[in-house]
Backbone as a chain_set.jsonl record, in Angstrom:
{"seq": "XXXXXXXXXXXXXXXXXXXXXXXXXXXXXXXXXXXXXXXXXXXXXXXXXXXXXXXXXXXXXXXXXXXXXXXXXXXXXXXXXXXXXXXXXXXXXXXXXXXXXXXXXXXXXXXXXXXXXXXXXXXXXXXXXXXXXXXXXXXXXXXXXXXXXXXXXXX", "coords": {"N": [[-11.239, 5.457, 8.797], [-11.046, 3.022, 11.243], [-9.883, 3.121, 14.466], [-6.686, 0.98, 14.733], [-7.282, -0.149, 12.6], [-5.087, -0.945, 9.614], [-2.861, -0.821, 6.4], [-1.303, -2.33, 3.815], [1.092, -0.581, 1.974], [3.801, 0.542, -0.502], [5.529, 3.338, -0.214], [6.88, 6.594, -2.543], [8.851, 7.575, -1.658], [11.302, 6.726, 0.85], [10.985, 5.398, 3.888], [10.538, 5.68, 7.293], [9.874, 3.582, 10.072], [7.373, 4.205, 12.928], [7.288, 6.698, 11.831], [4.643, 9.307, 12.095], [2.455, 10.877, 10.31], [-0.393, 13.083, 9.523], [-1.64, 14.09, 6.667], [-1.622, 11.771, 3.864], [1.121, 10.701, 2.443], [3.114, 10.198, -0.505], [2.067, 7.182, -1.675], [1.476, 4.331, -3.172], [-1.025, 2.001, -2.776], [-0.831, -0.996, -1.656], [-2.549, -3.239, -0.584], [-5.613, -2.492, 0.854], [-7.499, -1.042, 3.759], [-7.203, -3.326, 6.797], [-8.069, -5.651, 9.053], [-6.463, -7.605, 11.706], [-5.925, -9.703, 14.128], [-3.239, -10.079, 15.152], [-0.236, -8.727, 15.56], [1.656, -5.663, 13.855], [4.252, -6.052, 13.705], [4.506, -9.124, 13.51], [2.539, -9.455, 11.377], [4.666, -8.341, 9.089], [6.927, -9.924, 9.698], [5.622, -12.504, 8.934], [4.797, -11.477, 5.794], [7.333, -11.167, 5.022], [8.59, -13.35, 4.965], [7.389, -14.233, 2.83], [7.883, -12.759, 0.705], [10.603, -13.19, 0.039], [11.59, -13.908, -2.502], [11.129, -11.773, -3.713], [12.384, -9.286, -5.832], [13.674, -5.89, -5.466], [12.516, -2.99, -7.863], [11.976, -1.086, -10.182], [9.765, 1.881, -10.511], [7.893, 3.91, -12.608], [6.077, 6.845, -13.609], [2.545, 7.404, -14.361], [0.185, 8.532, -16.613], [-2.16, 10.775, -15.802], [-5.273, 9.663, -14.269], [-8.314, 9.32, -12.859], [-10.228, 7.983, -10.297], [-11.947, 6.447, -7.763], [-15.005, 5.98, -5.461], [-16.828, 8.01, -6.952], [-14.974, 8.468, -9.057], [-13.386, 10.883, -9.235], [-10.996, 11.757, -7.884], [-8.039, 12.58, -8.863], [-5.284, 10.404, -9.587], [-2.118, 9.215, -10.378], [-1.028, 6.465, -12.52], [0.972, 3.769, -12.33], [3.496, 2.053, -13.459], [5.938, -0.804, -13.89], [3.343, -2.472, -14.103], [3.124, -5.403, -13.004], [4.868, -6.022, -11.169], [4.146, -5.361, -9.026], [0.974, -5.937, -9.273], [1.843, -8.926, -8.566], [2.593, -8.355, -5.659], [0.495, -7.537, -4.11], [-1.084, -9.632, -4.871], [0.153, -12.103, -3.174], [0.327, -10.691, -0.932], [-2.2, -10.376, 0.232], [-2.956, -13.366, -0.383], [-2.002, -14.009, 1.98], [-3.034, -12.657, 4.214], [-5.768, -13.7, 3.799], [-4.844, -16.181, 4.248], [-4.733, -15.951, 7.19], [-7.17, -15.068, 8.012], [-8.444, -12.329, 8.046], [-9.762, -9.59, 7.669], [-10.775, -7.546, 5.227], [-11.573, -4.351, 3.887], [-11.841, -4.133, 1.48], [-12.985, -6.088, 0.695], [-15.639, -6.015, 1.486], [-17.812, -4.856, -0.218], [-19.919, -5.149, -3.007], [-18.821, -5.014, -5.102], [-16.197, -5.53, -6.896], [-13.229, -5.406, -6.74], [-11.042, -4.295, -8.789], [-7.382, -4.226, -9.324], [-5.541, -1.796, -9.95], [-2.073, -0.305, -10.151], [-1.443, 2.853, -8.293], [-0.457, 6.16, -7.841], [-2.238, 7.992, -5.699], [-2.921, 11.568, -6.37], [-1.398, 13.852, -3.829], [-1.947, 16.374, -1.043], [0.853, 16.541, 0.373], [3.822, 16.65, -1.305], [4.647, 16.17, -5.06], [4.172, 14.014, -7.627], [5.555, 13.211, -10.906], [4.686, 12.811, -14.469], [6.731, 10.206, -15.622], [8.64, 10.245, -13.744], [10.92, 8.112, -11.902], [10.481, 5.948, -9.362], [12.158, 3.918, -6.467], [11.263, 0.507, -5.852], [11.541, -1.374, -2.899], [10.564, -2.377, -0.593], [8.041, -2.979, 1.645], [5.156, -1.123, 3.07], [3.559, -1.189, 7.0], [0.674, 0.636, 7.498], [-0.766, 1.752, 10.561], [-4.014, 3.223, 11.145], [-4.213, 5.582, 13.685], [-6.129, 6.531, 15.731], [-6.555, 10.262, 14.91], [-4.831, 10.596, 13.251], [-2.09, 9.003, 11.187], [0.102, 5.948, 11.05], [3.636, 4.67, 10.734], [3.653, 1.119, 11.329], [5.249, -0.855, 10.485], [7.851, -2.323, 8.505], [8.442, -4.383, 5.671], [11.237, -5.694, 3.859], [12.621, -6.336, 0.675], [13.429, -9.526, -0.887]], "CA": [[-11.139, 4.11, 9.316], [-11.103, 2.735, 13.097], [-7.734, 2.821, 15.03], [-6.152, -0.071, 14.575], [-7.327, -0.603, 11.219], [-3.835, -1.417, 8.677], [-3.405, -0.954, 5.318], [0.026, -2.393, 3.388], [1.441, 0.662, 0.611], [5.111, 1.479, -1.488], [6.002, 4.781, -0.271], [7.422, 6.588, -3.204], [10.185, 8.274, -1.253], [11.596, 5.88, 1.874], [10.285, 6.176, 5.37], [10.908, 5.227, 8.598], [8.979, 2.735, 11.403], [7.433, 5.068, 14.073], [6.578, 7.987, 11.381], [3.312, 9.531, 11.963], [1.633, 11.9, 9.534], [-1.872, 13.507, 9.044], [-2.001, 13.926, 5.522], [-0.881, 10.904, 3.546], [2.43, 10.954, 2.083], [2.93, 9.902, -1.757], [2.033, 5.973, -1.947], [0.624, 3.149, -4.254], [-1.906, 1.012, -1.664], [-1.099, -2.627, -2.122], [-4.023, -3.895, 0.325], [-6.436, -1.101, 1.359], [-7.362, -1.132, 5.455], [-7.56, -4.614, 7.051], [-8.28, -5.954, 10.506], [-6.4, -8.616, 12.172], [-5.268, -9.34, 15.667], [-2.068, -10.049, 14.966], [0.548, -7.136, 15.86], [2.165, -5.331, 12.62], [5.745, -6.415, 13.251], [3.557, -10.544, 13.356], [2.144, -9.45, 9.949], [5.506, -7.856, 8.67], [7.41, -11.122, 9.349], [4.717, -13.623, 7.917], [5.22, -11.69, 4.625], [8.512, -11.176, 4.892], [8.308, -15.073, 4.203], [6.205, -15.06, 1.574], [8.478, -11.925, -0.453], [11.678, -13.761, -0.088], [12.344, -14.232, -3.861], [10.7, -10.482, -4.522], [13.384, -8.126, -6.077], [13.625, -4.658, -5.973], [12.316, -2.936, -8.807], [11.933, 0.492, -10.104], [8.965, 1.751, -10.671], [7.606, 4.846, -13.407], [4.733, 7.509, -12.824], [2.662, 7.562, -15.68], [-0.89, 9.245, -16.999], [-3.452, 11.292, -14.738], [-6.536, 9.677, -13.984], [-9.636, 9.691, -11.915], [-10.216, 7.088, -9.034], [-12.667, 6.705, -6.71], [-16.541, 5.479, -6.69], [-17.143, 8.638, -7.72], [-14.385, 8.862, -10.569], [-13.024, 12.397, -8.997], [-10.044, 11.814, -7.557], [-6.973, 12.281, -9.928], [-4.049, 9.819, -9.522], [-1.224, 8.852, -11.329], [-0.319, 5.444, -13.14], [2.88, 3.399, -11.764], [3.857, 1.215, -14.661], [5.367, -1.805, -14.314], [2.015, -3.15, -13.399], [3.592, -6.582, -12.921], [5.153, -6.516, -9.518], [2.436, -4.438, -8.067], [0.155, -7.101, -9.0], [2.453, -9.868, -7.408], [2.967, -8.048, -4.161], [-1.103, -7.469, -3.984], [-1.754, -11.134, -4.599], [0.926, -12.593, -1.679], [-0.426, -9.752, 0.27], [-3.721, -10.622, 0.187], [-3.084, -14.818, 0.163], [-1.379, -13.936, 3.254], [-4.299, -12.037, 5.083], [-6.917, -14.709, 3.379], [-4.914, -17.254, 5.615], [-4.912, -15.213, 8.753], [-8.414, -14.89, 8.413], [-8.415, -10.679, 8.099], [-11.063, -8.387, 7.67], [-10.895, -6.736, 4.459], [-12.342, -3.8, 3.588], [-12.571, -3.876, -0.118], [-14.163, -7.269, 0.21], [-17.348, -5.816, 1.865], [-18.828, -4.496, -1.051], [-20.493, -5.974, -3.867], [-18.532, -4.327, -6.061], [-15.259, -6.336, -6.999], [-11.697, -4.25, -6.754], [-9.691, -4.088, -9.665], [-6.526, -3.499, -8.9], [-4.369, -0.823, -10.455], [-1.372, 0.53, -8.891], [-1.515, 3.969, -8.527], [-0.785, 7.218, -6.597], [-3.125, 8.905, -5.843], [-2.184, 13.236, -5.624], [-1.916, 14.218, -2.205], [-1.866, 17.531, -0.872], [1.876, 16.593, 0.481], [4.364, 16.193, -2.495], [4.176, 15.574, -6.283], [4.479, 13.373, -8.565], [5.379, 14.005, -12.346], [5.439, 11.934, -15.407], [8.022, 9.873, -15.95], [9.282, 10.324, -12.725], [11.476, 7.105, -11.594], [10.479, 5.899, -7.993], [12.571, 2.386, -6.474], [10.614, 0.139, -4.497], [12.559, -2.463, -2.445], [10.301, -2.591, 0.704], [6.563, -1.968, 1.703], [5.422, -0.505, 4.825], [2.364, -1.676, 7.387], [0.382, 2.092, 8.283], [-1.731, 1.877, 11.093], [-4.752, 4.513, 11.766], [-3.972, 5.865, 14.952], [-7.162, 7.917, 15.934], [-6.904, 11.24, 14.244], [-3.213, 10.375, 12.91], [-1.516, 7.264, 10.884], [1.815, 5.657, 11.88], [4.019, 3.31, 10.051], [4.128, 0.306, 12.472], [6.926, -1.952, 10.169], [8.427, -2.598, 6.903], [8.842, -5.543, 5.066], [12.076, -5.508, 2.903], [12.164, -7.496, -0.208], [14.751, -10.809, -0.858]], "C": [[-11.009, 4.156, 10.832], [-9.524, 2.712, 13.262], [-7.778, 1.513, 15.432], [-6.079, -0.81, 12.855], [-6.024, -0.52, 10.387], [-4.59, -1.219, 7.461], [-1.826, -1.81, 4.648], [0.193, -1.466, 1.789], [2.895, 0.456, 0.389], [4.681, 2.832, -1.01], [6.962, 5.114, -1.938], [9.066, 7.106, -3.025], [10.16, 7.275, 0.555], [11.028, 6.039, 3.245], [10.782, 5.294, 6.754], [9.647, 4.383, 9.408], [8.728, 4.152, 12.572], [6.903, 6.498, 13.131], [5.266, 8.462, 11.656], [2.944, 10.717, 11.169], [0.214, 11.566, 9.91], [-2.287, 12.979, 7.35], [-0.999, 12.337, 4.711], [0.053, 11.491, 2.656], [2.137, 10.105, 0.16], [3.356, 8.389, -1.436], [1.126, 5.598, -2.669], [0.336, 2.302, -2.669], [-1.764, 0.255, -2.283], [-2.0, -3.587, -1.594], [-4.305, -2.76, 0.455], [-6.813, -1.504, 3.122], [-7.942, -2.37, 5.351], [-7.436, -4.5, 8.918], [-7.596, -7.355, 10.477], [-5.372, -8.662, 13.09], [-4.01, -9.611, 15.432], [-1.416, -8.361, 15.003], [1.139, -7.25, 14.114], [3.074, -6.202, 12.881], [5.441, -8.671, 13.059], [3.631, -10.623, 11.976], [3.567, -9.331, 9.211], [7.111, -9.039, 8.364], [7.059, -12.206, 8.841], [5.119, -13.041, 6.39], [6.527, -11.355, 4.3], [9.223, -12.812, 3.969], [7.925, -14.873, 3.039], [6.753, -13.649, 0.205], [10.177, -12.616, -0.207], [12.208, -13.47, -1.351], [11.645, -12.782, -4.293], [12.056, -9.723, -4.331], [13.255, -7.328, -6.041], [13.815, -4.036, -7.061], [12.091, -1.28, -8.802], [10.887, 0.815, -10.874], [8.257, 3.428, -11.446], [6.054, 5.586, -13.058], [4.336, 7.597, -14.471], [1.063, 8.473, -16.089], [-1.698, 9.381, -15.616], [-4.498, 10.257, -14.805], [-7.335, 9.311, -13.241], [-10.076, 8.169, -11.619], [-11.278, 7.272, -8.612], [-14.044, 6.523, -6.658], [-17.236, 6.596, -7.317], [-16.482, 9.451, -8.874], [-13.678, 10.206, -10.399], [-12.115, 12.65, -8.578], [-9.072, 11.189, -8.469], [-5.548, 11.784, -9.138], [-3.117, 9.518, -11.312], [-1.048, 7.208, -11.388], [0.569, 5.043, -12.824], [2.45, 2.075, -12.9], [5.404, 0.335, -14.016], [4.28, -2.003, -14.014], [2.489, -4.19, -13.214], [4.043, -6.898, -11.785], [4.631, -6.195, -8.89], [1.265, -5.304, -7.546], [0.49, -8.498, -7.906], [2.602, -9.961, -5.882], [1.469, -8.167, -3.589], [-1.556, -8.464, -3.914], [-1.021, -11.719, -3.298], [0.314, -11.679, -0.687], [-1.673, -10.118, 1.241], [-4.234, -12.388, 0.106], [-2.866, -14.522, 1.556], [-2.785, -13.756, 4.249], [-5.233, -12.744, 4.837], [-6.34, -15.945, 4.51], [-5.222, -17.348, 6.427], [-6.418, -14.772, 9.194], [-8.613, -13.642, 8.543], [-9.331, -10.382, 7.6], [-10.395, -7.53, 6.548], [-11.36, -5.518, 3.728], [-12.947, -3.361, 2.29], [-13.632, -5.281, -0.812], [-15.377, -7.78, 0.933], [-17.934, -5.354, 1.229], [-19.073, -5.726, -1.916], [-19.759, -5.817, -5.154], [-17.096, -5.102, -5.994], [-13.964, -5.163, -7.555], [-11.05, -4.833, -7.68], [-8.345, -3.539, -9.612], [-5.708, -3.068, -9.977], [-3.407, -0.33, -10.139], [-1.017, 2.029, -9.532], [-0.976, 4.786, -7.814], [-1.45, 8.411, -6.854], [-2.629, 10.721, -5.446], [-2.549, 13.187, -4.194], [-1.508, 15.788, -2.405], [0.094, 17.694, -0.482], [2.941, 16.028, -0.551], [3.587, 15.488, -4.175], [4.859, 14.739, -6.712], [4.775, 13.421, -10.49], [5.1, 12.732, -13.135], [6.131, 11.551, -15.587], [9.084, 9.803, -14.74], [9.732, 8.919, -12.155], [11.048, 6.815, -9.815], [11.361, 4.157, -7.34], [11.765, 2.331, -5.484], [10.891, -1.343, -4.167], [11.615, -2.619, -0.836], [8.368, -2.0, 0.682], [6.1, -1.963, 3.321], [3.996, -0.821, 5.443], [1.914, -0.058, 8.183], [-0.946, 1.527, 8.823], [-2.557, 2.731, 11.623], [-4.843, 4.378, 13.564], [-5.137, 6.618, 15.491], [-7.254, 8.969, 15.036], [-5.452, 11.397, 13.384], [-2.965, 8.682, 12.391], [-0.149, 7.092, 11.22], [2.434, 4.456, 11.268], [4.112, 2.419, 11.37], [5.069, -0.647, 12.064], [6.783, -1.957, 8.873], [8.614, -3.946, 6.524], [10.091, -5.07, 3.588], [12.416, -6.739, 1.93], [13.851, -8.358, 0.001], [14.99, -10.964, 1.009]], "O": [[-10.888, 5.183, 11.5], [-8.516, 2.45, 12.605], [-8.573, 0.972, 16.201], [-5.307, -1.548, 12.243], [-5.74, 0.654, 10.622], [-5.789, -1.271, 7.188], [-1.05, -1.738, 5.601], [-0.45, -1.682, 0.762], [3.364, 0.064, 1.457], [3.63, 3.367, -1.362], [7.595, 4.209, -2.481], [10.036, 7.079, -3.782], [9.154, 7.22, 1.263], [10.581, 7.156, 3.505], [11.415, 4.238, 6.778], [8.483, 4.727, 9.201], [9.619, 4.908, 12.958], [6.17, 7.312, 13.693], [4.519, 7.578, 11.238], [3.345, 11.744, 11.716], [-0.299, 10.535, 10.346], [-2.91, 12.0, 6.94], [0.131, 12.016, 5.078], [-0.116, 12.599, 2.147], [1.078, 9.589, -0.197], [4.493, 8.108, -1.056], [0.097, 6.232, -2.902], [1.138, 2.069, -1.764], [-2.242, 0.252, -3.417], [-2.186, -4.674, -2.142], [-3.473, -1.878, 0.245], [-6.157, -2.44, 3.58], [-8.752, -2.746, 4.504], [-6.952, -3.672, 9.69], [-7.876, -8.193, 9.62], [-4.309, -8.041, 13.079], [-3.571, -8.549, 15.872], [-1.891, -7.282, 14.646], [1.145, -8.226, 13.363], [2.893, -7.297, 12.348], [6.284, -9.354, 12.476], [4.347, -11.39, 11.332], [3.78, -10.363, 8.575], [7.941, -9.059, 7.455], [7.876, -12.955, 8.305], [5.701, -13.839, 5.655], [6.777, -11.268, 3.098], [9.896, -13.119, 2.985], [8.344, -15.634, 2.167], [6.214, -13.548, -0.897], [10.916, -11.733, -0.643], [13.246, -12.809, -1.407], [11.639, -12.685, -5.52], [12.683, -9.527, -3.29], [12.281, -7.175, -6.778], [14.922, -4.15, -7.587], [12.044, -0.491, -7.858], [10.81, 0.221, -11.95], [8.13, 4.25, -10.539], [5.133, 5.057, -12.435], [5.075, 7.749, -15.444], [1.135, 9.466, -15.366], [-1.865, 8.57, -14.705], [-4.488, 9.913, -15.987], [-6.691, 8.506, -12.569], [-10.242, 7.318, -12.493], [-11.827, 8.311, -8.978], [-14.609, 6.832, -7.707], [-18.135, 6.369, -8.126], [-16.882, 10.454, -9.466], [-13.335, 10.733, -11.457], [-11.881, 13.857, -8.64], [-9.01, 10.018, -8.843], [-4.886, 12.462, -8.351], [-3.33, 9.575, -12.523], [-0.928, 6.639, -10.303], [1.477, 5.87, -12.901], [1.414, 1.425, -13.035], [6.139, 1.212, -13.561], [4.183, -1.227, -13.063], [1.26, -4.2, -13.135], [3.729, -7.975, -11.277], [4.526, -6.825, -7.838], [0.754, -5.484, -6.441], [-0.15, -8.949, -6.956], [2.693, -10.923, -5.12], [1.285, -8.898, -2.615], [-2.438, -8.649, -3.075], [-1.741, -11.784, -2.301], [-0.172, -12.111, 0.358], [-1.922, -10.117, 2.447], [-5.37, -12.777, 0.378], [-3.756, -14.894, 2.32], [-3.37, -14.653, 4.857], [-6.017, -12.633, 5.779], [-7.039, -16.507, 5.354], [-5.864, -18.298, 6.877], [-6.789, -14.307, 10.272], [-9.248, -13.574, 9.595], [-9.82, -11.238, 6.863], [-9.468, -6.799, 6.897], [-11.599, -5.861, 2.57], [-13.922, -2.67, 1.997], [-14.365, -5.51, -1.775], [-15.93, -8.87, 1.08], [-19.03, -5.131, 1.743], [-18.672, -6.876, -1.743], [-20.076, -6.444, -6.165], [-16.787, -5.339, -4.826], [-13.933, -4.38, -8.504], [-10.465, -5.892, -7.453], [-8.202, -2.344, -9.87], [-5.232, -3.834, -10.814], [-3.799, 0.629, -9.475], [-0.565, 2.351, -10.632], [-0.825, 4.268, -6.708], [-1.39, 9.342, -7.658], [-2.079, 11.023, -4.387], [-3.514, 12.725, -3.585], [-0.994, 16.333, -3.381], [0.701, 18.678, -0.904], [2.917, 14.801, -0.644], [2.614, 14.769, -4.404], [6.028, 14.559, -6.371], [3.813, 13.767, -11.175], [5.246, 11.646, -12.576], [6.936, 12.408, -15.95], [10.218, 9.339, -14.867], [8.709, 8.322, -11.818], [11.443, 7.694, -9.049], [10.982, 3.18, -7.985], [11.444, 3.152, -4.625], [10.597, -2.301, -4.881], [12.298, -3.066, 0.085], [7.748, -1.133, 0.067], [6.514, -2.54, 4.327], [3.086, -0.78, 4.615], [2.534, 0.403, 9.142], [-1.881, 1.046, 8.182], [-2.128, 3.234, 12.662], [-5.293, 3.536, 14.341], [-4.732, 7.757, 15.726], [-8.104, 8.753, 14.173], [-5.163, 12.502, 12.925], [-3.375, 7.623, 12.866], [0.611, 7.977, 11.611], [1.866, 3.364, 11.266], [4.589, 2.906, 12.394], [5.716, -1.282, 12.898], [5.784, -1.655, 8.219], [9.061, -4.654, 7.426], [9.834, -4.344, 2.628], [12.474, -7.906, 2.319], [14.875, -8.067, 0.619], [15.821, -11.752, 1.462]]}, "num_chains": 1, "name": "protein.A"}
Protein backbone atom coordinates (compact mmCIF):
# COMPACT_ATOMS: atom_id res chain seq x y z
CA UNK A 1 0.00 0.00 0.00
CA UNK A 2 0.94 3.90 -0.35
CA UNK A 3 2.13 5.77 2.84
CA UNK A 4 -0.51 7.14 4.34
CA UNK A 5 -2.82 4.54 3.44
CA UNK A 6 -4.86 3.21 7.10
CA UNK A 7 -6.32 0.21 7.84
CA UNK A 8 -8.54 -0.27 11.36
CA UNK A 9 -7.51 -4.12 13.14
CA UNK A 10 -7.94 -5.96 17.01
CA UNK A 11 -4.50 -6.69 17.92
CA UNK A 12 -4.59 -9.98 19.66
CA UNK A 13 -2.07 -9.03 22.31
CA UNK A 14 -2.32 -4.99 23.35
CA UNK A 15 -0.16 -2.38 21.75
CA UNK A 16 0.84 0.88 22.05
CA UNK A 17 0.29 4.40 19.79
CA UNK A 18 3.69 5.18 18.11
CA UNK A 19 4.62 1.26 17.61
CA UNK A 20 6.18 0.58 14.38
CA UNK A 21 6.79 -2.90 13.01
CA UNK A 22 7.81 -4.53 9.63
CA UNK A 23 6.21 -7.69 9.83
CA UNK A 24 2.62 -7.55 10.99
CA UNK A 25 1.90 -8.48 14.41
CA UNK A 26 -1.10 -11.04 15.20
CA UNK A 27 -4.49 -9.11 14.17
CA UNK A 28 -8.14 -9.60 12.85
CA UNK A 29 -8.52 -6.52 10.02
CA UNK A 30 -11.79 -4.82 10.71
CA UNK A 31 -11.54 -2.37 7.54
CA UNK A 32 -8.67 -3.28 5.16
CA UNK A 33 -6.45 0.05 3.88
CA UNK A 34 -8.47 3.27 3.40
CA UNK A 35 -7.69 6.81 2.33
CA UNK A 36 -8.96 9.83 3.95
CA UNK A 37 -7.62 13.24 4.74
CA UNK A 38 -8.55 13.35 7.96
CA UNK A 39 -5.59 12.73 10.60
CA UNK A 40 -5.86 9.21 12.57
CA UNK A 41 -6.36 10.67 16.03
CA UNK A 42 -9.77 12.82 13.68
CA UNK A 43 -10.77 9.26 12.61
CA UNK A 44 -10.10 7.64 16.13
CA UNK A 45 -12.42 10.18 17.84
CA UNK A 46 -15.33 10.12 15.18
CA UNK A 47 -15.53 6.37 16.04
CA UNK A 48 -14.91 6.62 19.32
CA UNK A 49 -18.54 8.18 19.02
CA UNK A 50 -20.01 5.80 17.15
CA UNK A 51 -18.49 2.60 19.72
CA UNK A 52 -19.77 4.22 22.80
CA UNK A 53 -22.24 1.42 23.77
CA UNK A 54 -19.50 -1.35 22.34
CA UNK A 55 -18.36 -3.69 25.25
CA UNK A 56 -15.41 -5.49 25.62
CA UNK A 57 -15.56 -8.91 24.63
CA UNK A 58 -13.42 -11.91 24.50
CA UNK A 59 -12.73 -13.36 21.65
CA UNK A 60 -11.68 -17.46 20.66
CA UNK A 61 -9.18 -18.72 17.86
CA UNK A 62 -10.74 -21.31 16.05
CA UNK A 63 -10.12 -23.67 12.70
CA UNK A 64 -7.20 -23.17 10.03
CA UNK A 65 -8.17 -21.95 6.83
CA UNK A 66 -7.06 -20.53 3.57
CA UNK A 67 -7.64 -16.77 2.63
CA UNK A 68 -6.71 -14.86 -0.02
CA UNK A 69 -7.78 -14.54 -3.93
CA UNK A 70 -5.72 -17.19 -4.31
CA UNK A 71 -7.07 -19.41 -1.31
CA UNK A 72 -3.24 -19.93 0.05
CA UNK A 73 -2.89 -18.13 2.87
CA UNK A 74 -3.77 -20.06 6.15
CA UNK A 75 -5.55 -18.09 8.93
CA UNK A 76 -7.32 -18.79 11.85
CA UNK A 77 -11.15 -18.32 12.77
CA UNK A 78 -12.05 -15.75 15.75
CA UNK A 79 -15.45 -16.86 16.89
CA UNK A 80 -17.76 -14.76 18.24
CA UNK A 81 -18.42 -13.58 14.77
CA UNK A 82 -20.99 -11.14 16.16
CA UNK A 83 -19.03 -8.21 17.42
CA UNK A 84 -16.54 -8.41 14.67
CA UNK A 85 -19.31 -7.93 12.37
CA UNK A 86 -20.70 -4.87 14.41
CA UNK A 87 -17.38 -3.13 14.71
CA UNK A 88 -16.86 -3.69 10.67
CA UNK A 89 -20.26 -2.24 9.93
CA UNK A 90 -19.83 1.24 12.28
CA UNK A 91 -16.40 1.16 10.88
CA UNK A 92 -17.22 1.26 7.57
CA UNK A 93 -20.72 3.61 8.04
CA UNK A 94 -18.25 5.85 9.50
CA UNK A 95 -15.70 6.04 6.52
CA UNK A 96 -18.90 5.85 3.95
CA UNK A 97 -19.76 9.30 5.64
CA UNK A 98 -16.33 10.78 5.46
CA UNK A 99 -16.29 9.98 2.01
CA UNK A 100 -12.96 7.40 2.21
CA UNK A 101 -11.32 5.53 -0.29
CA UNK A 102 -11.72 1.98 0.22
CA UNK A 103 -9.77 -0.50 -1.02
CA UNK A 104 -11.89 -3.55 -0.93
CA UNK A 105 -14.56 -1.56 -2.69
CA UNK A 106 -12.48 -1.29 -5.94
CA UNK A 107 -13.01 -4.58 -7.11
CA UNK A 108 -15.82 -6.26 -8.58
CA UNK A 109 -15.63 -8.80 -6.37
CA UNK A 110 -17.78 -8.16 -3.11
CA UNK A 111 -15.85 -8.77 0.50
CA UNK A 112 -17.30 -11.08 2.75
CA UNK A 113 -16.34 -10.47 5.86
CA UNK A 114 -14.94 -13.03 8.25
CA UNK A 115 -12.91 -12.19 11.16
CA UNK A 116 -9.84 -13.80 11.12
CA UNK A 117 -6.06 -13.92 11.81
CA UNK A 118 -4.27 -14.45 9.49
CA UNK A 119 -0.52 -16.56 10.58
CA UNK A 120 2.19 -14.25 10.59
CA UNK A 121 5.68 -14.96 10.66
CA UNK A 122 5.70 -12.97 14.23
CA UNK A 123 3.76 -14.98 16.95
CA UNK A 124 1.15 -17.80 17.07
CA UNK A 125 -1.94 -18.45 17.48
CA UNK A 126 -3.49 -21.84 18.73
CA UNK A 127 -6.91 -23.23 18.97
CA UNK A 128 -8.89 -22.30 21.50
CA UNK A 129 -6.72 -19.76 22.49
CA UNK A 130 -8.74 -16.84 24.45
CA UNK A 131 -7.77 -13.28 23.09
CA UNK A 132 -9.83 -9.89 24.90
CA UNK A 133 -10.64 -7.20 22.69
CA UNK A 134 -11.65 -3.88 24.34
CA UNK A 135 -10.04 -1.41 21.81
CA UNK A 136 -9.02 -1.28 18.03
CA UNK A 137 -6.10 0.39 16.69
CA UNK A 138 -5.70 2.87 13.37
CA UNK A 139 -2.09 1.35 11.47
CA UNK A 140 -0.75 3.60 9.12
CA UNK A 141 1.78 2.42 6.16
CA UNK A 142 4.68 4.39 6.72
CA UNK A 143 6.88 3.77 3.54
CA UNK A 144 8.72 0.56 4.08
CA UNK A 145 7.32 0.28 7.83
CA UNK A 146 3.63 0.47 9.57
CA UNK A 147 2.89 2.50 12.73
CA UNK A 148 -0.05 2.49 14.99
CA UNK A 149 -1.21 6.16 14.77
CA UNK A 150 -4.33 5.76 17.66
CA UNK A 151 -6.65 3.55 19.41
CA UNK A 152 -10.11 3.69 19.86
CA UNK A 153 -11.24 2.19 23.27
CA UNK A 154 -14.61 0.71 23.55
CA UNK A 155 -17.69 2.25 26.04
Amino acid sequence: MLPGDRLVCAFVEAQTVETQFNEWLLHVTIVPWFRLADSSKQIAAGLARAFSAIKPFEAVAGDIVKFGPKKNRPARLVEPVMPFEELEKLVRNYLHKKRAWLVDETTERPRQFRPHVTVQKVGRLTEGQIFKVYKLYIVEQKGNYKEITAEIIFG
